[in-house]
N, C-alpha and C positions, 0 to 999 in steps of 0.2 A: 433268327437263329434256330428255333424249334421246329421249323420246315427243314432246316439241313438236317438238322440232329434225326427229326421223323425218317428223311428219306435215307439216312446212313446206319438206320437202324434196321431199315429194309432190306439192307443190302448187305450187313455187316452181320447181323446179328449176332449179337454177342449172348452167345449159349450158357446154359446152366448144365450139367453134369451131376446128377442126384444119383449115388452110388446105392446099387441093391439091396434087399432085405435081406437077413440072415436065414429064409428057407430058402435061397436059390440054390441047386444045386452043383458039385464043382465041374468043372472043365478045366483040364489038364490041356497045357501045349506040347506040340510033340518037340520032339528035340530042334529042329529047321524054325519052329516060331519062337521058340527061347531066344536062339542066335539071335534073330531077326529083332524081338524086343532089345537084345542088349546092345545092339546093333544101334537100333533109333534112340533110348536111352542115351547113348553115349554122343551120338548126335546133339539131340535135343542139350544136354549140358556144357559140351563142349563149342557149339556155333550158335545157339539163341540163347541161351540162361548168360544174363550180364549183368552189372554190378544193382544197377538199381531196376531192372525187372526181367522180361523175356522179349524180345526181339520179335515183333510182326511177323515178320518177311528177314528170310538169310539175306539175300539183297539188300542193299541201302538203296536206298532215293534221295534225290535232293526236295520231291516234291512233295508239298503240302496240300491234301486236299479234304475235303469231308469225311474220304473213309482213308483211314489209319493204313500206312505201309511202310516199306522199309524197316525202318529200329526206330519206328516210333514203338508205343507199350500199352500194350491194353489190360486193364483190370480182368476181362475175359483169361486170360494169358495165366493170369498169376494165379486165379482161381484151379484153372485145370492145371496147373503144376502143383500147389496144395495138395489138390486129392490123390495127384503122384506120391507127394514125401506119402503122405497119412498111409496110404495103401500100401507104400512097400519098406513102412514102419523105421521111413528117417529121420528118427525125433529130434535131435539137434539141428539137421538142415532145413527142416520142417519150420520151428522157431525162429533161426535166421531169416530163411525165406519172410515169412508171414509179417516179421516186423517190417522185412524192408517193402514189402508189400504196402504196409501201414502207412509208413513216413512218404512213399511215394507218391500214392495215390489218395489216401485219405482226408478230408476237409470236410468240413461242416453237415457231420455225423451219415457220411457215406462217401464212398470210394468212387472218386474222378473215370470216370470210363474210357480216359487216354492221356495218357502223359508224351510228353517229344523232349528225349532229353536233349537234344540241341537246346531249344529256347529256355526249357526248363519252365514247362507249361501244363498245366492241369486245364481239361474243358471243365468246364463250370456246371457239366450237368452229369449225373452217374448212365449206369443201364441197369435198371433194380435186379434183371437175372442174375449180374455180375457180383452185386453185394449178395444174394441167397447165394452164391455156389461159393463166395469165399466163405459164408457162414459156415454151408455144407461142410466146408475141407476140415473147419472149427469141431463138427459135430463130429466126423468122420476120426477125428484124432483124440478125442473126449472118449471117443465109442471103443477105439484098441489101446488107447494107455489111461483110463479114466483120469481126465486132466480134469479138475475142478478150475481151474483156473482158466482152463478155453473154454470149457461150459459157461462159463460165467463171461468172457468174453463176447460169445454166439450170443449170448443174450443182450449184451449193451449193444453188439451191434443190430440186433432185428428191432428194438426200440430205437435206434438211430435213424433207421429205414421207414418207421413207421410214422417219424417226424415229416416226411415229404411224397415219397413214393410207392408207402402204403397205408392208404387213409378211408378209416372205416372199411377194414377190408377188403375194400377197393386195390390191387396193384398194378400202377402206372409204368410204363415204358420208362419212363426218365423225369428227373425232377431237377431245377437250380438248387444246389443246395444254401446261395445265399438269399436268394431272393421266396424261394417254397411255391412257384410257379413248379408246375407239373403237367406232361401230357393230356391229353382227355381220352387216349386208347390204353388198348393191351396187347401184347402179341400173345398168341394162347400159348407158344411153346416159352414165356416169360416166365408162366406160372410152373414154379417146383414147386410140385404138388407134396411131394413128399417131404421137402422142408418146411412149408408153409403149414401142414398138418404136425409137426411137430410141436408147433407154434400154438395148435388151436385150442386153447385151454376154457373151460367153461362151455357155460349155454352161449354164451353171444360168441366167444372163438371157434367152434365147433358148427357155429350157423354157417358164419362168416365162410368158414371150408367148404360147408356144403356148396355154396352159393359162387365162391371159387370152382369147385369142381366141375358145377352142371354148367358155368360159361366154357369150359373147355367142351366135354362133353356134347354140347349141345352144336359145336362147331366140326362136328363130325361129318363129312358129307355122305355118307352111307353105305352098306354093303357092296355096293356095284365099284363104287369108289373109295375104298376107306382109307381117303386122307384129310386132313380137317384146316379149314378156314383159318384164314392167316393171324387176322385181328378182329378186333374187339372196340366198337366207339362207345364210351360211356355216355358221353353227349349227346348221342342218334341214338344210344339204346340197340342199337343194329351192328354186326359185323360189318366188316366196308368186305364191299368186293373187290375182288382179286382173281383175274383171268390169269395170271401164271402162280403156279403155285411149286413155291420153294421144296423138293424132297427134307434137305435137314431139317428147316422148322416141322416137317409133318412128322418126319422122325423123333424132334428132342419131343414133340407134344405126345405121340405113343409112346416115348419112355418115359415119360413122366407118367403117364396114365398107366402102363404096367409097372411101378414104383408103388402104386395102391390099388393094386390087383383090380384098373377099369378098363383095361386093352380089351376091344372086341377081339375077337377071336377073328375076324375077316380083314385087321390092318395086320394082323401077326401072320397071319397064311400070305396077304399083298407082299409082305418084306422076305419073306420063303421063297413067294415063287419069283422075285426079280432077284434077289441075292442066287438062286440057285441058276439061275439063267444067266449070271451076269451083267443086269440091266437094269442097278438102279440108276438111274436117269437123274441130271442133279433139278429139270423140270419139268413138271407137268399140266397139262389143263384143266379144267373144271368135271372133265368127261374121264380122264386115266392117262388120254393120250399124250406119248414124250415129244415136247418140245423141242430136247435138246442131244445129242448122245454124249453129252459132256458127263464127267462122272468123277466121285471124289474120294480121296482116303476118307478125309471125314465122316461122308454118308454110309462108306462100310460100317467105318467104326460105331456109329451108332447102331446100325444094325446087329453089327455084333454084342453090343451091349445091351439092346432089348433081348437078344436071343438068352443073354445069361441072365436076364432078372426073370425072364416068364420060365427057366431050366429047358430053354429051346439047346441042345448040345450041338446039334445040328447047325442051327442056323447063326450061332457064336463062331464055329468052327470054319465053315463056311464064309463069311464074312470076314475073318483074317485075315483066309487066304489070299482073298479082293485085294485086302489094303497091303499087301504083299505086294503086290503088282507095282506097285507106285513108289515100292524103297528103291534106293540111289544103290548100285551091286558096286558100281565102278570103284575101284579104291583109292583111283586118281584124280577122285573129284572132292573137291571139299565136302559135297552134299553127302559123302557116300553114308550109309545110314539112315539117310533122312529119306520124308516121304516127298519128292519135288520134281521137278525140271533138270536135269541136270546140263540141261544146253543151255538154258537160260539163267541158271542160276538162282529160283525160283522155288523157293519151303516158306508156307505160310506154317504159321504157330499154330493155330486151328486144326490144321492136317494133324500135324504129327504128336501134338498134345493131347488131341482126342483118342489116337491111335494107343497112344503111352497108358491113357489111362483102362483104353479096352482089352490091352494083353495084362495090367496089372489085376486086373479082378481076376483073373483065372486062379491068381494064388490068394483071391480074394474068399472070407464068408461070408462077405459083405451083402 
């Protein structure tokens, strides 16, 4: 089972979302991305938000496989619509949301990282980014209505997390939560650095980060290339190689590294000149070179949101535009709003939640 879960993690990655510090500076949308946020917005609530989470895929399937589609639900899912309520200050649907979050996905002191409500089924193992970004959404709503009471929630849950899939510092891709079996890697864009440093309290918590940080860090592959290594083997002691290399992960891992001001300045200029050219690529090789010309709302949207943590205005603004390309105009399509296929009938939740949450920071100080 942890050979599937490994290889569905490879493929699925279930992302973290660590929203900016309070010196970024603002970007405004122009009047054309307002629409277009309230546009997807209304998408996003109206065709994937349903009673007990968020919807994969606008499409159903009948089919059941390793990685999650259709209206099955992913804990990723719920997290980035959190940081939605939190950010555009809906305290009521925020709480609603979060409990039913809770009751869905929650079990044996962390959050199931896919539910299928057909069968009405929890996988037995989490994705520890998924528990950090629901924390995140905890912190993020602490942080605009001083909730003592989600503070103190964020807290039972990162001692929940610490029970299995973060031990001695160490954080694991996935762990049983009945059993306390646990991966033996890390994906480097797992670690939210920025939450995980919230966390690091004292001489041993404050090591612990450093020691967190310099495994990202040091999976950097260099100026010529500034994108960084996928994973991390505790057991080998060594990153595993990896001849194709994912753009999103090398994106979530530079936003999380501009989240605590350690972005080289050469993957922040890398994401300038393909967003300005058009060309971020959803893969690459070891050398820079694109594998593929496949390309995604998602990968804008993070781009766009490195561009407002590092006060890039440019390359926030720029980067919209991208994920603009991929809304539904058609008004005769169910999709219309959304970021998809509209021949195929085709909106992943990843797309257009990332998206939601990159025009919501503009009205963000976050």
């Amino acid at each position: 089972m942890f050979k599937r879960i490994g290889l569905l993690l490879t493929i699925l990655f279930s992302f973290t979302l660590v929203l900016p510090g309070p010196t970024v500076r603002a970007a405004k949308l122009t009047g054309n991305q307002v629409k277009q946020q309230q546009q997807l917005q209304h998408f996003v609530k109206q065709r994937l938000v349903a009673k007990k989470g968020i919807y994969t895929n606008y499409l159903e399937t009948d089919q059941r496989a390793d990685t999650a589609s259709g209206h099955e639900m992913l804990s990723e899912s719920a997290g980035l619509y959190l940081q939605h309520l939190a950010l555009t200050g809906k305290k009521k649907k925020f709480r609603r949301f979060y409990q039913q979050t809770k009751k869905t996905f929650y079990a044996h002191h962390q959050f199931s990282y896919r539910y299928d409500p057909k069968t009405k089924k929890r996988s037995p193992v989490n994705a520890s980014v998924d528990d950090l970004r629901i924390i995140n959404s905890l912190l993020l709503y602490n942080q605009k209505f001083h909730s003592k009471r989600y503070k103190k929630t964020a807290n039972a849950l990162y001692r929940g997390l610490k029970r299995n899939s973060l031990v001695d510092g160490r954080l694991y891709d996935y762990a049983d939560g009945k059993t306390g079996q646990h991966a033996k890697t890390i994906t480097l864009c797992y670690l939210d650095l920025e939450t995980l440093q919230h966390f690091a309290r004292g001489r041993k918590g404050n090591r612990q980060f450093k020691q967190q940080l310099r495994l990202v860090k040091k999976g950097y592959l260099g100026a010529q290339v500034p994108l960084y290594k996928t994973r991390f083997s505790y057991a080998k002691k060594r990153y595993v190689a990896s001849k194709k290399l994912n753009v999103v992960e090398s994106l979530l891992t530079m936003l999380h590294l501009a989240q605590v001001k350690q972005l080289p300045a050469a993957s922040e200029n890398w994401v300038q000149q393909q967003v300005s050219a058009g060309k971020l690529y959803n893969r690459y090789d070891q050398n820079g070179q694109a594998l593929t010309t496949d390309q995604s709302a998602g990968g804008y949207a993070l781009a766009a949101m490195i561009g407002k943590t590092t006060g890039n205005a440019k390359l926030y603004r720029s980067a919209l535009q991208h994920v603009a390309t991929f809304q539904v105009t058609s008004k005769s399509s169910p999709l219309f709003g959304g970021l998809g296929d509209a021949a195929t009938k085709q909106a992943y939740s990843f797309d257009n939640l990332t998206a939601l949450v990159a025009y919501d920071l503009a009205q963000s100080s976050y």
